[in-house]
PyMOL commands that place a pseudoatom at each C-alpha (Angstrom):
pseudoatom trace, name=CA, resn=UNK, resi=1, chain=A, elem=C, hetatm=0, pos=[-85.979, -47.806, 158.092]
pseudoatom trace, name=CA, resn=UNK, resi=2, chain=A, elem=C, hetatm=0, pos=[-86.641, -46.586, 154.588]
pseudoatom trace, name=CA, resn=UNK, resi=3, chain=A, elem=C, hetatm=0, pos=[-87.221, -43.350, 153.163]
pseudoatom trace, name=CA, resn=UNK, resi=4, chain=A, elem=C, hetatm=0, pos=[-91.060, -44.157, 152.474]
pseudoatom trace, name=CA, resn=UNK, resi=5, chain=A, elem=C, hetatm=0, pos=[-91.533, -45.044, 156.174]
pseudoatom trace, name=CA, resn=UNK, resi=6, chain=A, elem=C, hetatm=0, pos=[-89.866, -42.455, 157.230]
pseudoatom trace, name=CA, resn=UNK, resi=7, chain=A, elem=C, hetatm=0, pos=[-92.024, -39.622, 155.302]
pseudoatom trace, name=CA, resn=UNK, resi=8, chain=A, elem=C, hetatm=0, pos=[-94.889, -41.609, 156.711]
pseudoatom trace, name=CA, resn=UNK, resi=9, chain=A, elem=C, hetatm=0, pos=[-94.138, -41.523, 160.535]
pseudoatom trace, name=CA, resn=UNK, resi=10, chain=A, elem=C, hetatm=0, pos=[-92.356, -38.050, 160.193]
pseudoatom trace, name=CA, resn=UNK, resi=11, chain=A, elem=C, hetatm=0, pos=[-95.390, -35.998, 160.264]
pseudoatom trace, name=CA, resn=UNK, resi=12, chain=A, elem=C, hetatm=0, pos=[-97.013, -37.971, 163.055]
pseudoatom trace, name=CA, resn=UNK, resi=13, chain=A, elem=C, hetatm=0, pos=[-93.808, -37.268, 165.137]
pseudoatom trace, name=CA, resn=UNK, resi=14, chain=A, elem=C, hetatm=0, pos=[-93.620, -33.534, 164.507]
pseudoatom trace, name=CA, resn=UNK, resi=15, chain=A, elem=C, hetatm=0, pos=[-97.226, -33.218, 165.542]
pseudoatom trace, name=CA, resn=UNK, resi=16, chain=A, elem=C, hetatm=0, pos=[-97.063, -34.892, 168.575]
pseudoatom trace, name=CA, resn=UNK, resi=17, chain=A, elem=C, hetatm=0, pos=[-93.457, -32.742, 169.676]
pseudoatom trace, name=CA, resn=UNK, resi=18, chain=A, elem=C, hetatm=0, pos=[-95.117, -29.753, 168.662]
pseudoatom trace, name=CA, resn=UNK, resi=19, chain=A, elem=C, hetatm=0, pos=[-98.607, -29.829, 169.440]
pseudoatom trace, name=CA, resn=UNK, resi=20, chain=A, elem=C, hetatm=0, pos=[-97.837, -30.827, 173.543]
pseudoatom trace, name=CA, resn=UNK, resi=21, chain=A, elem=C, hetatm=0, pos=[-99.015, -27.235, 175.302]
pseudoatom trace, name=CA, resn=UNK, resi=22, chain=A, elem=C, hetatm=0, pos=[-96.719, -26.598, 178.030]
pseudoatom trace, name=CA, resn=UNK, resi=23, chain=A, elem=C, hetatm=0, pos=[-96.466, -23.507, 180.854]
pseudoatom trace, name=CA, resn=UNK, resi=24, chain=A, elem=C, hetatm=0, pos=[-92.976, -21.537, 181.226]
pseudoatom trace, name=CA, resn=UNK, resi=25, chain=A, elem=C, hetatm=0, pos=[-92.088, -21.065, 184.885]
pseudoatom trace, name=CA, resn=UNK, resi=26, chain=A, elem=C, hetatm=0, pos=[-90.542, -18.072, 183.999]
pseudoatom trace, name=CA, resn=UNK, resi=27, chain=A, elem=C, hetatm=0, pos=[-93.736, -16.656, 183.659]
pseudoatom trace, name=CA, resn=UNK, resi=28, chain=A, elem=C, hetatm=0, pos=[-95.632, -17.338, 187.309]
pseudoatom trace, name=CA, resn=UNK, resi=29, chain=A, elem=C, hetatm=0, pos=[-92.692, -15.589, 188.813]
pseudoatom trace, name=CA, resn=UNK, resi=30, chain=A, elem=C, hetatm=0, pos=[-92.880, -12.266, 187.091]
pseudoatom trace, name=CA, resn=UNK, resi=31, chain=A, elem=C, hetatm=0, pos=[-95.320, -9.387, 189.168]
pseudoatom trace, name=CA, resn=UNK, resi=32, chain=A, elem=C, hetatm=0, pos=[-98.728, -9.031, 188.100]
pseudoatom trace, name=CA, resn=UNK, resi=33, chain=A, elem=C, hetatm=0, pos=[-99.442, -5.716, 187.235]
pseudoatom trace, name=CA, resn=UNK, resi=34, chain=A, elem=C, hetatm=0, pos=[-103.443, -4.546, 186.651]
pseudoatom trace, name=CA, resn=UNK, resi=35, chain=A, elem=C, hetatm=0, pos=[-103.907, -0.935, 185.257]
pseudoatom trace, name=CA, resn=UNK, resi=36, chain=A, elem=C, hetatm=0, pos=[-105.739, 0.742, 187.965]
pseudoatom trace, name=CA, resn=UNK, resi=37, chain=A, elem=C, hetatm=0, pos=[-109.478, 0.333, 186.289]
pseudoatom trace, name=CA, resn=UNK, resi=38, chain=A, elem=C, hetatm=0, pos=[-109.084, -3.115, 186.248]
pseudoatom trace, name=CA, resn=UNK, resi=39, chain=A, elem=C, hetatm=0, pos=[-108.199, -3.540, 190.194]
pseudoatom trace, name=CA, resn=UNK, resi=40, chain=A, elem=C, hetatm=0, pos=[-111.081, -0.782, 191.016]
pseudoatom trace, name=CA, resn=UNK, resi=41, chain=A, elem=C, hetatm=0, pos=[-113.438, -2.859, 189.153]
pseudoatom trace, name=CA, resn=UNK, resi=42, chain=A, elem=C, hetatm=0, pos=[-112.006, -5.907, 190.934]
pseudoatom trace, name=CA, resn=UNK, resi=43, chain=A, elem=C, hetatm=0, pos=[-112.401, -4.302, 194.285]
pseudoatom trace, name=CA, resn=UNK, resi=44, chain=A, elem=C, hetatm=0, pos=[-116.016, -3.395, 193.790]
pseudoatom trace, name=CA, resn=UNK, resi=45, chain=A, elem=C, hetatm=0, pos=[-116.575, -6.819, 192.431]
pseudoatom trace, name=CA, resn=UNK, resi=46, chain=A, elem=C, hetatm=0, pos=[-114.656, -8.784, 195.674]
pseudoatom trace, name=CA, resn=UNK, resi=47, chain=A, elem=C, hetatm=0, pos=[-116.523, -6.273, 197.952]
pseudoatom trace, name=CA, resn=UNK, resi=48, chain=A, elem=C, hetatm=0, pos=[-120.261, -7.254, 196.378]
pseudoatom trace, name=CA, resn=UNK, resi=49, chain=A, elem=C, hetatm=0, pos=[-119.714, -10.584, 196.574]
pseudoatom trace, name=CA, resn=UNK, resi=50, chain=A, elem=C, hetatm=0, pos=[-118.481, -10.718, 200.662]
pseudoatom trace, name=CA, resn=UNK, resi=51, chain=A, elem=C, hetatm=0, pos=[-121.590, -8.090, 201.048]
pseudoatom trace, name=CA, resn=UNK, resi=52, chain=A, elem=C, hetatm=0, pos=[-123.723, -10.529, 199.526]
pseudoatom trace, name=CA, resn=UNK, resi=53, chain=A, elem=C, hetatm=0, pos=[-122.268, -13.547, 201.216]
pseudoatom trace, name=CA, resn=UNK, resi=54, chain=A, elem=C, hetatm=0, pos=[-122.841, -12.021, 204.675]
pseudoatom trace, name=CA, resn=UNK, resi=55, chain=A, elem=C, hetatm=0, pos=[-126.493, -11.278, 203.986]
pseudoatom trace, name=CA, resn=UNK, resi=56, chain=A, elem=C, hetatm=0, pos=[-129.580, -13.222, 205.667]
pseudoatom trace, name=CA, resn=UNK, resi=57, chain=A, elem=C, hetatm=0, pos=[-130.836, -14.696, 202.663]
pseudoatom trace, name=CA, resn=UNK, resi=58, chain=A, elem=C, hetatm=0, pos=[-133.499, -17.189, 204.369]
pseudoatom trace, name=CA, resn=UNK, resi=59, chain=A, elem=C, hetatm=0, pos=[-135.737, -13.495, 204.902]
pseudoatom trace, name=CA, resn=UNK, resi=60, chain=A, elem=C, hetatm=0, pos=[-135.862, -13.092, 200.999]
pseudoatom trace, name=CA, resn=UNK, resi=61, chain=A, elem=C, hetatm=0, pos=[-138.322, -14.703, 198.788]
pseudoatom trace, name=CA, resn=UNK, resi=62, chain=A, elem=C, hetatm=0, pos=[-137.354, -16.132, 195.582]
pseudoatom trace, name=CA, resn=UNK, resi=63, chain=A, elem=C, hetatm=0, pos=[-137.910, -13.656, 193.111]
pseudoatom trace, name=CA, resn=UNK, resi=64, chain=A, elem=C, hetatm=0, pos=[-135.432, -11.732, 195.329]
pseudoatom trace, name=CA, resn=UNK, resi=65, chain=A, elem=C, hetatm=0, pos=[-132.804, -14.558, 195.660]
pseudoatom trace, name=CA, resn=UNK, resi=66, chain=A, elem=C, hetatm=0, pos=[-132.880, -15.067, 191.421]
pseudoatom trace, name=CA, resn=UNK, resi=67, chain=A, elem=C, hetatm=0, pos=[-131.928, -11.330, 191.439]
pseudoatom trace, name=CA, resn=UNK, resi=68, chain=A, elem=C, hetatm=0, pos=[-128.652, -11.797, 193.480]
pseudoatom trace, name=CA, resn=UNK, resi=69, chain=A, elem=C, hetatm=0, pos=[-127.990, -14.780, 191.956]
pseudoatom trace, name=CA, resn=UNK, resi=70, chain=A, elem=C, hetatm=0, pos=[-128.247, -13.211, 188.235]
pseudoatom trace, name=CA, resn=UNK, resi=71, chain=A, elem=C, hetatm=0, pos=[-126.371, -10.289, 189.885]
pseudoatom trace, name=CA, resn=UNK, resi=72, chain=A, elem=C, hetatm=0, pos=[-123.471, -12.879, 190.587]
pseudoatom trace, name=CA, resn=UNK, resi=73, chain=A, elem=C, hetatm=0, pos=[-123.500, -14.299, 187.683]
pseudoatom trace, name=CA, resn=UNK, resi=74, chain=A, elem=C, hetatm=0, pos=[-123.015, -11.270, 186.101]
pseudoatom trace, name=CA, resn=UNK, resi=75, chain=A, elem=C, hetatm=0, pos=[-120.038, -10.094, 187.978]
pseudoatom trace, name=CA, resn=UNK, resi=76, chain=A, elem=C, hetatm=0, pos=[-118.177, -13.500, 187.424]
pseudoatom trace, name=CA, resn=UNK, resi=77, chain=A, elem=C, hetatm=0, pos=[-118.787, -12.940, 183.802]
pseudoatom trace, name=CA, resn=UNK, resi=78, chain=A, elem=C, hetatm=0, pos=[-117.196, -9.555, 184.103]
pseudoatom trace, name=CA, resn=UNK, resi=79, chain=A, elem=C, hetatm=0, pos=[-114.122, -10.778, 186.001]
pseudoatom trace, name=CA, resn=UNK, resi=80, chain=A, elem=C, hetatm=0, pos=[-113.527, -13.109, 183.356]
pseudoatom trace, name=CA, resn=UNK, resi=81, chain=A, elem=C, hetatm=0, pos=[-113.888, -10.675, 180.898]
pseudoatom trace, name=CA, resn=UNK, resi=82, chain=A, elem=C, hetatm=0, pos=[-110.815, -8.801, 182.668]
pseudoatom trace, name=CA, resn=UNK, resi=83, chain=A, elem=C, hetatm=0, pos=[-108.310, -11.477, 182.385]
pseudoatom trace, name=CA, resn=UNK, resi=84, chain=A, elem=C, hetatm=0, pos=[-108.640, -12.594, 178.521]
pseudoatom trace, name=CA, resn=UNK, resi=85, chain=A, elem=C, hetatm=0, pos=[-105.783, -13.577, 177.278]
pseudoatom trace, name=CA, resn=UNK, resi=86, chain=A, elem=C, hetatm=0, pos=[-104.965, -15.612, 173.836]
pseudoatom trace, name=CA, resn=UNK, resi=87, chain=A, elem=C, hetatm=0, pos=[-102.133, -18.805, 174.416]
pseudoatom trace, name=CA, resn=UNK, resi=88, chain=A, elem=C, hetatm=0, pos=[-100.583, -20.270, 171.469]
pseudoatom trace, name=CA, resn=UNK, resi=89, chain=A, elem=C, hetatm=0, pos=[-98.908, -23.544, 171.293]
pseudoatom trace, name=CA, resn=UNK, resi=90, chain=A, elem=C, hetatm=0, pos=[-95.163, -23.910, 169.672]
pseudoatom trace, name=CA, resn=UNK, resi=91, chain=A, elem=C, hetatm=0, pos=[-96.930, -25.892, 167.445]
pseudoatom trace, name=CA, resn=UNK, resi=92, chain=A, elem=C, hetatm=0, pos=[-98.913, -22.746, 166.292]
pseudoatom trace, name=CA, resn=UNK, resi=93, chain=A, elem=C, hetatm=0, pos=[-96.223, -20.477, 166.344]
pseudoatom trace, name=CA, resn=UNK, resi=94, chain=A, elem=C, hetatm=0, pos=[-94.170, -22.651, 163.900]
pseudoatom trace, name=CA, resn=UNK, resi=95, chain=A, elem=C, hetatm=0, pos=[-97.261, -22.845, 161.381]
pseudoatom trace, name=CA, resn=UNK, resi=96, chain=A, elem=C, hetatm=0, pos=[-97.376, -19.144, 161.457]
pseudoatom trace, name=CA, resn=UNK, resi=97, chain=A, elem=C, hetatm=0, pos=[-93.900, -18.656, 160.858]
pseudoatom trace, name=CA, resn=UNK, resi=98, chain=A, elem=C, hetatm=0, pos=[-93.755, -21.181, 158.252]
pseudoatom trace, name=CA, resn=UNK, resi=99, chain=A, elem=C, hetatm=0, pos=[-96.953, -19.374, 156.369]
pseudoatom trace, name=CA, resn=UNK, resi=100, chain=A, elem=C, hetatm=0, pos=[-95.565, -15.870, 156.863]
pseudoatom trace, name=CA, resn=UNK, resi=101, chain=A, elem=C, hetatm=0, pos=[-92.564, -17.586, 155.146]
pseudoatom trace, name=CA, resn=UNK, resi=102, chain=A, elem=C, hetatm=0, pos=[-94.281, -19.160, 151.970]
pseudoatom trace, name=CA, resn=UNK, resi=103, chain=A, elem=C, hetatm=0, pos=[-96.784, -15.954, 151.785]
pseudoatom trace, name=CA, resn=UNK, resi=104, chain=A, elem=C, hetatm=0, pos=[-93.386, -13.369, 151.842]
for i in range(1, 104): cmd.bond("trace and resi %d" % i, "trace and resi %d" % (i + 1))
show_as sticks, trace
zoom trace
C-alpha cells in the first residue's frame, strides 16, 4: 500500500470509526433523579391522561373529543419538553477538540 492510497482511504476510515453513535451502559445503571417540578408536572400529566382514558367518550360529540385530543397532544409535547437532552458522537467531540486546538 502506498502513501497516496493510504491518504486516500485514511479519511474514509476515521469517519466511519468515529462517526458510529454508540450508548455507555454505565449510564442506564446510574438513578434518575428529576428536580421536584419536573416529577409534579409529570404526576399531573400521568394523572390527566388515566382520567381521560377512563372517561365515556362515545357521550361526547366531536367538537368535544378534538378538545381532549388537542389537550393530549399538548401534554405529550410538554413531557418531551422535560427530558431534552443534547448527545454528541466521539466523532463530534474529537472535531471540537481538534478546533478548540487550532483556534487556541
Amino acid at each position: 500500500m502506498t502513501i497516496k492510497k493510504f491518504f486516500q482511504i485514511a479519511p474514509f476510515i476515521f469517519f466511519i470509526a468515529f462517526a458510529m453513535p454508540f450508548q455507555s451502559n454505565a449510564a442506564a445503571n446510574l438513578p434518575v433523579t428529576d428536580s421536584t417540578a419536573d416529577a409534579r408536572i409529570v404526576s399531573e400529566i400521568v394523572s390527566r391522561v388515566t382520567e381521560i382514558q377512563n372517561m365515556d367518550k362515545t357521550s361526547l360529540s366531536a367538537s368535544e373529543k378534538k378538545v381532549l385530543k388537542n389537550e393530549l397532544n399538548a401534554m405529550k409535547h410538554r413531557a418531551e419538553g422535560l427530558n431534552s437532552r443534547v448527545y454528541l458522537s466521539v466523532g463530534a467531540i474529537i472535531i471540537i477538540i481538534l478546533l478548540l486546538i487550532l483556534i487556541l
